[in-house]
N, C-alpha and C positions, 0 to 999 in steps of 0.2 A: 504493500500500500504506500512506501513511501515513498518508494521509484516512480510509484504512478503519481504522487503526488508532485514530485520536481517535475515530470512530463507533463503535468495540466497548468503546473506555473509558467512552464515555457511556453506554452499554446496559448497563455494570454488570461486562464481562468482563476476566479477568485475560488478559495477553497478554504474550507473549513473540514474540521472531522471530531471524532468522536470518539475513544478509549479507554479498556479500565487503567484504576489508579498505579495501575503497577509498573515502572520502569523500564524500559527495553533498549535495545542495539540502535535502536533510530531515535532513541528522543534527543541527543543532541543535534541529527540533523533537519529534525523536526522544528527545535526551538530556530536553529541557526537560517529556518525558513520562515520564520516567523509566523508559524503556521496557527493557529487557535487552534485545541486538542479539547471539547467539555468529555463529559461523563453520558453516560447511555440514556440516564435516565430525565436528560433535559432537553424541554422543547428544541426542533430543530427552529435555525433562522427564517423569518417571514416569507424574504424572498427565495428561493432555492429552484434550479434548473430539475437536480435529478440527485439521488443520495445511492452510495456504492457502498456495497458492502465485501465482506470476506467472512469463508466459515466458519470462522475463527470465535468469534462472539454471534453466536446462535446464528447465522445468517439471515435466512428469509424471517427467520421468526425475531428475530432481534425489533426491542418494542421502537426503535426511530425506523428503519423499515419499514412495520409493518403498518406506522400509524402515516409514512409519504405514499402507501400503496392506496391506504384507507381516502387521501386527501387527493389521487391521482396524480400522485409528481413519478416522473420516472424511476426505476429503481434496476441498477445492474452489478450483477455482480462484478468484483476484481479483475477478473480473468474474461470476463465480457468485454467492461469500459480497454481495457490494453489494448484489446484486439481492433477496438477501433482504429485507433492508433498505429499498431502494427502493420496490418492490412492495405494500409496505404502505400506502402514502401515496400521494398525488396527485403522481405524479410530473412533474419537469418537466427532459424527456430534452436534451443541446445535443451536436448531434453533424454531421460536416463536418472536411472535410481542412485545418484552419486553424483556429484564433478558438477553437475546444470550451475552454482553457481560461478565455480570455477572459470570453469571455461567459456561460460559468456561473458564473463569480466574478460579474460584472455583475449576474447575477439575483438571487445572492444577497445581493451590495449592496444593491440595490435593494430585497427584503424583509424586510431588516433596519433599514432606512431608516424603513421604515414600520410598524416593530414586529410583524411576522409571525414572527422568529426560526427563522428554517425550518431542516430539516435539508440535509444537502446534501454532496459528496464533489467533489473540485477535484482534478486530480492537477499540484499545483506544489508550490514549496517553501514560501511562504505567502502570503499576503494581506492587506498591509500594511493598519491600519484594523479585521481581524477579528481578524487575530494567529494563524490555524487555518488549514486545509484542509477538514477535516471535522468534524461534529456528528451528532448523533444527540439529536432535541428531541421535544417533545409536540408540535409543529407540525403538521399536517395536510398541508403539503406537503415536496418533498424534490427537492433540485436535485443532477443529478447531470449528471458531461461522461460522454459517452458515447462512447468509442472504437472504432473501427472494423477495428483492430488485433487479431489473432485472437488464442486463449489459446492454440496448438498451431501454432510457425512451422513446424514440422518439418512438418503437413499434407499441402502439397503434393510432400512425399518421399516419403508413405507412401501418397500415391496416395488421401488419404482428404478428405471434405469439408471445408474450413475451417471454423472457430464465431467467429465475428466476437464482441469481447467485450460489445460491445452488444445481442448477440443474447437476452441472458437478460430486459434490461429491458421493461417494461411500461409506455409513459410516457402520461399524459396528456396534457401538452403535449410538442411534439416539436420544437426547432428544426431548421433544418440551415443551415449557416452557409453552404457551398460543396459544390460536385463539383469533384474535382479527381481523377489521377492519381497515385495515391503505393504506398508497400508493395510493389513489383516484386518480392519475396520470396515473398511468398504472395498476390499479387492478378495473373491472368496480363495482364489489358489493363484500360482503363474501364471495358468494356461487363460485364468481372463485378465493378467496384467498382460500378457504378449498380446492377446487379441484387442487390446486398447492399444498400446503401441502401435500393432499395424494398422488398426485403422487412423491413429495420426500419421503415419509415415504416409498412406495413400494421399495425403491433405499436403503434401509436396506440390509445389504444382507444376503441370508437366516442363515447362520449360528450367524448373530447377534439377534439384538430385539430395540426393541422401548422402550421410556423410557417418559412416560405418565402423564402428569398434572390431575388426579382424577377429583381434583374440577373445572374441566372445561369440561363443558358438552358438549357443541360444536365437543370438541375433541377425549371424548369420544364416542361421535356418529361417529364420525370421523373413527378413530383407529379400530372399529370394521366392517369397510367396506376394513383393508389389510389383507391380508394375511401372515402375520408379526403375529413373538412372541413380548408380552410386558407386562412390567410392571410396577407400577404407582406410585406415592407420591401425597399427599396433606395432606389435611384436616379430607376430606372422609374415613368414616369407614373401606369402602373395599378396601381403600391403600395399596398395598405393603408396602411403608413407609408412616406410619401415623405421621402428626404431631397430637400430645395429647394433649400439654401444650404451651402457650406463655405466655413470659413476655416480658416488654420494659420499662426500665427507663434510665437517661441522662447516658450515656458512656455502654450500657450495654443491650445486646439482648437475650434473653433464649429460650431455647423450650425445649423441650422431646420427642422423636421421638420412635414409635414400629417398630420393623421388626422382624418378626416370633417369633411375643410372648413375645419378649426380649424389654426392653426399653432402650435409650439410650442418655443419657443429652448432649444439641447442648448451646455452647456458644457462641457469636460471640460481640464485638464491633463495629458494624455498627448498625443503626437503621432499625427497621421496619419489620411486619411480613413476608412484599415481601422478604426480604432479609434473613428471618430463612429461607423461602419454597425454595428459589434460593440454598441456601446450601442444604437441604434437596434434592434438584434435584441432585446438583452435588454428593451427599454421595451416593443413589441410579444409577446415571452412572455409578460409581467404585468398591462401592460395592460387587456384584457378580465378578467381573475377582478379587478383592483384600478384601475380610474382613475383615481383621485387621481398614481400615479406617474407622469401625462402631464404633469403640473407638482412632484411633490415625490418624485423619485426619488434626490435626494443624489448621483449619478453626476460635480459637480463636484467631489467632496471624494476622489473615487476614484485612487487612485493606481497603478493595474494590478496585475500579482503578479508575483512574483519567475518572473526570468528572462523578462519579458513587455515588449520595452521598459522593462527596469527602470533605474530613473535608480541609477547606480553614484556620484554624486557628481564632485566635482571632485579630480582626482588627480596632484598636481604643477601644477594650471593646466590640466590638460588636462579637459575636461566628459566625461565616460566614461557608455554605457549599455550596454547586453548583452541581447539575444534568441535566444531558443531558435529562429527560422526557421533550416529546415532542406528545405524546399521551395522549390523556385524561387521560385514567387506569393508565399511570405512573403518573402524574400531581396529581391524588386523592390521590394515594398511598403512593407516596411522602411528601406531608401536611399530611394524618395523620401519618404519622413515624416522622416527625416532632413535632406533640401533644404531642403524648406519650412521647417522648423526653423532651420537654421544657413545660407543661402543663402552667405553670404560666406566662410565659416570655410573649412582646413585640414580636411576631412572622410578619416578612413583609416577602412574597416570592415575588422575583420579575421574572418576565415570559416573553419569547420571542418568542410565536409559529415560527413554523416552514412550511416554505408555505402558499399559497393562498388556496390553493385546502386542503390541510388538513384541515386546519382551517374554511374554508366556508361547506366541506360536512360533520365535523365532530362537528358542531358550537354547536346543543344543547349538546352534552357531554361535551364539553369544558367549555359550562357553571356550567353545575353538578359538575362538576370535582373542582370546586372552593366554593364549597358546605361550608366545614368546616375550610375555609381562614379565617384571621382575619383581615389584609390588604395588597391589591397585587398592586405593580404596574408595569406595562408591557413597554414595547418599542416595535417599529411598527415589524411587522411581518417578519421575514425570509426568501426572496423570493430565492428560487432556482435557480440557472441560467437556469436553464429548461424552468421555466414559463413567462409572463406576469404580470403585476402588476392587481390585481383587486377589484376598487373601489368598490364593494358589499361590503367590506369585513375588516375588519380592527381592530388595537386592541384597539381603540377606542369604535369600534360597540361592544365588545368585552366587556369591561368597564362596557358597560351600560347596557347590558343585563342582565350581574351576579348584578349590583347593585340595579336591577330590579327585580329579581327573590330572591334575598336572601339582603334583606335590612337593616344586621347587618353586614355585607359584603361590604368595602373600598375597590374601585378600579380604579385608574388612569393611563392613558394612556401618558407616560413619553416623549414616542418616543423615544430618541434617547440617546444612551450610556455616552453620555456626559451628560444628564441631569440626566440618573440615577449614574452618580458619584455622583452629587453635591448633588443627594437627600441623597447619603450614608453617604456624609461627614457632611451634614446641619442637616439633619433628624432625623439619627440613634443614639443612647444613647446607654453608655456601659449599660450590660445586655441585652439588644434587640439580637433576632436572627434573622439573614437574611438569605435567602436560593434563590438561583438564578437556574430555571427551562429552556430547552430550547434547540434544538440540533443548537443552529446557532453560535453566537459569542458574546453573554450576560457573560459569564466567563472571556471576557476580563476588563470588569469590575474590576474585582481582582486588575487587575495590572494600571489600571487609577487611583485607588483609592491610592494604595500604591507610586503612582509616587511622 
């Protein structure tokens, strides 16, 4: 909402909004938009074109909603009002259970690097280097992450189809980063997350193409049941863009990359090979419309986006960073970009799943997923305002399991943010690295500790 929010100030609209009292990743850039934020429960403004929502806070049934439907003022969802937006322009879709924010920040890097100035919607809290989320420009193109995540969780209550909020866009270029399993909320198994996939992927339009994860096979079986042009990165010999080579040591990520024969050295300051392939995705979306970005894409001066691997600095001695994974695949990925990194150090990640339902149908990855930790401690699980709380399921049970399966492997269940301060402050020794995992509200940690 906040990307869309900088996109409606640049298209010239006056804007206001509406959220609860609790702090988030955007209220600075919210304040620094001078944006008026009331509470749910107060009249909207007299005048008002159209009021937008996200699932987020009850959606359709949210009481300012339901009382502009009651009064006939327009009402769209998030993932609607974008599309407006999007639609107009050469879009360029990034969508996949992982990386989406990544790598549309990436691309937008990357065409602003080379003076394109494009438009573009990013859902983080910003993008060091741009200093935004979103824009609304004269550009002819428009980078947008595309989520997978419906506007209507309550859907599969009402017994009615999901609307994937991807569904409205129209993209030119389409990435997809990964297939993975996620959303047990309103996605019943894989086989109807793939089938939502491919029917975005068919939403290419024909004079565009797809732009394909190799090493992900799922997808590849996938991608060859559209009728869509595409082309691929990874690992995979038969990549379009191969990655060849990786390195990783502290401050310092490498690869080498083939495209038609040609090799091409990828630098980056972030950790992790997830993070060479993420760039690799975004240098293959641009690519083709611009070659020049196969040697001047800036992608070494990039410093990810908040809550992305974001370097938290040094805090007491201790080197701190913080990621929003909240998916097994990201949770694993993350610890070893972390090895490679710090191989010798003191390494604690500390973890906040995110929901009951992720957490309970996705529990033995979650365990795997902490395979190569060295000590983790959690606090209780993230529940969504969507769900219920449920006792099966906890990050205690959670604890015992991985301590269970891998018995070189420390892991306690903190509970609550306030105990994981005083573990940072009592615990941690300068040289230790901490790394805090989690889409809920474990980053606020940072700022307890610094108080």
């Amino acid at each position: 909402m906040t990307s869309l929010a900088q996109i409606l100030i640049d298209a010239g609209k006056n804007i206001q909004g509406s959220d609860v009292p609790q702090k988030f990743v955007t209220e600075n850039k919210l304040q620094e938009l001078k944006i008026k934020v009331d509470h749910f429960d107060l009249p909207l403004p007299e005048k008002i074109d159209c009021v937008v929502y996200t699932a987020a806070h009850n959606g359709v049934n949210n009481p300012q909603v339901q009382w502009a439907q009651q009064h006939n003022i327009p009402t769209f969802s998030q993932a609607e009002a974008l599309s407006f937006f999007f639609n107009q322009k050469k879009g360029i879709a990034v969508c996949g259970v992982g990386g989406k924010s990544t790598v549309s920040a990436m691309i937008t890097w990357i065409l602003e690097n080379i003076g394109k100035n494009p438009s573009f919607s990013v859902g983080v809290g910003n993008i060091p280097g741009l200093e935004k989320t979103g824009a609304w420009t004269d550009s002819k193109c428009f980078v947008a992450e595309a989520d997978e995540y419906v506007i209507d969780p309550s859907a599969p209550e009402k017994g009615i189809e999901i609307t994937p909020r991807f569904s409205f866009l129209k993209p030119y270029i389409n990435i997809c980063t990964n297939l993975r399993y996620d959303h047990p909320d309103v996605y019943r198994d894989f086989d109807h997350t793939k089938e939502t996939f491919l029917k975005f992927f068919e939403q290419t339009k024909t004079e565009g193409h797809l732009v394909i994860n190799a090493d992900d096979s799922e997808m590849m079986n996938l991608v060859k049941q559209t009728s869509k042009k595409f082309i691929t990165f990874g690992e995979n010999k038969n990549a379009d863009f191969q990655l060849t080579d990786y390195s990783s040591q502290e401050g310092t990520t490498k690869g080498t990359f083939k495209y038609k024969e040609q090799s091409y050295p990828l630098k980056m300051q972030i950790p992790g090979k997830f993070n060479i392939l993420n760039a690799l995705a975004a240098i293959a979306a641009v690519a083709p419309l611009h070659p020049e970005v196969l040697t001047n894409h800036g992608l070494e001066k990039f410093k990810s986006t908040a809550r992305r691997f974001e370097n938290m600095g040094k805090i007491n001695g201790v080197q701190a960073f913080d990621d929003y994974a909240h998916h097994p695949k990201e949770v694993s990925v993350a610890i070893q970009a972390l090895n490679e990194w710090y191989p010798n150090a003191r390494k604690v990640i500390a973890f906040q799943s995110h929901t009951y339902s992720r957490t309970k149908e996705l529990f033995t990855d979650f365990v795997d997923a902490f395979a190569n930790a060295d000590e983790i401690v959690m606090i209780d699980i993230f529940s969504s305002a969507r769900e219920k709380s449920d006792a099966t399921i906890s990050s205690t049970i959670l604890c015992e399991a991985i301590e269970e399966k891998f018995t070189k492997v420390k892991a306690k269940n903190l509970e609550t943010l306030e105990n994981l301060t005083e573990f940072f402050k009592k615990s941690l020794q300068p040289g230790d690295v901490f790394l805090t995992l989690g889409a809920g509200d474990i980053y606020e940690v940072y700022e307890m500790v610094n108080k």
